[in-house]
C-alpha positions as CSV (number, residue, x, y, z in Angstrom):
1,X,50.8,47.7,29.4
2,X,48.0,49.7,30.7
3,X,44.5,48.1,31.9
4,X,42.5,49.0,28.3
5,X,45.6,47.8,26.6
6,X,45.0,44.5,28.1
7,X,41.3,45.0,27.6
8,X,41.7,46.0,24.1
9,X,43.9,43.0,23.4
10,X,41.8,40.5,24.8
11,X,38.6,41.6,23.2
12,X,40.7,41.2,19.8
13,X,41.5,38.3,20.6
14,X,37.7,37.2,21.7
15,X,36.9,38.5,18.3
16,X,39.1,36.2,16.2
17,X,38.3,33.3,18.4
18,X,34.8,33.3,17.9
19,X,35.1,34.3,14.1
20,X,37.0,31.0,13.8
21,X,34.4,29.2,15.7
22,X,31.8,30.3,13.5
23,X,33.8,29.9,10.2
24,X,34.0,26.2,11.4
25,X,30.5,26.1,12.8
26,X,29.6,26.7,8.9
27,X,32.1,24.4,7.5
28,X,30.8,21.7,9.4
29,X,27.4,22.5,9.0
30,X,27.6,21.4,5.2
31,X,30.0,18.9,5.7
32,X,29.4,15.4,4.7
33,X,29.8,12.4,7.1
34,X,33.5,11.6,6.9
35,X,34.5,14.8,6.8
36,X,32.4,15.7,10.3
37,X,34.2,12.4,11.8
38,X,37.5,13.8,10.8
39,X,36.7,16.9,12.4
40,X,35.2,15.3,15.7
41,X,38.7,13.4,15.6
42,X,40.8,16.4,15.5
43,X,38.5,17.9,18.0
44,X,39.3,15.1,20.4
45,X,43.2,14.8,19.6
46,X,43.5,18.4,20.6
47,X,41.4,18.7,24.1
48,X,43.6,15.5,24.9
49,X,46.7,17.4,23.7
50,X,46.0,20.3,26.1
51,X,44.8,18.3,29.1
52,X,48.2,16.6,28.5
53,X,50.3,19.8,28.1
54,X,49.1,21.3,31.4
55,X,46.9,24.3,30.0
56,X,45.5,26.3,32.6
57,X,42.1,25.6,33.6
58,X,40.3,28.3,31.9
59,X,41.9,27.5,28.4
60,X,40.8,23.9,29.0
61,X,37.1,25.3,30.3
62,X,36.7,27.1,27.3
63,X,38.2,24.8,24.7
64,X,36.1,22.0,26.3
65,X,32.5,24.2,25.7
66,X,33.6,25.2,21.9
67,X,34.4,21.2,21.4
68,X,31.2,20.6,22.6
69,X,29.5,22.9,20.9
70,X,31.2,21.9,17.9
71,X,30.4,18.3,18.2
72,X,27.0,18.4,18.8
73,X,26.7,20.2,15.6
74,X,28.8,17.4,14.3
75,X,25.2,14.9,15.3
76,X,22.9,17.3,13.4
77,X,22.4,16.4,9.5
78,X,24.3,18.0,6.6
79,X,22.6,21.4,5.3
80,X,20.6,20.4,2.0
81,X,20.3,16.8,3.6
């Protein structure tokens, strides 16, 4: 696999991260308050899950930011609220 392959594959798969991020960013940002506990929940099961699994440190550094930025849309009030 040549250099822009790799290139090319990773910025595909930047793309599809951060459409998921902001598809969730949305869903959460009209979500009501059980539903954005939930969420925080699952947020926290899964950063536990890879600090358990031995992840490399750059997976962890960047699943830690998009929790974080996650949840602290999670302490911001419901759109239409």
């Amino acid at each position: 696999m040549s250099a822009k392959d790799i290139e090319n594959r990773f910025n595909y798969l930047l793309g599809r991260i951060t459409a998921l991020e902001l598809l969730t960013a949305g869903m959460l940002a009209t979500a009501d308050e059980e539903r954005r506990k939930v969420a925080a929940a699952y947020l926290e099961m899964a950063y536990v899950g890879g600090l358990n699994s031995n992840v490399s440190e750059h997976l962890l550094k960047g699943f830690r930011s998009t929790k974080e930025n996650l949840l602290s849309r999670l302490s911001e009030p419901p759109d239409g609220s």
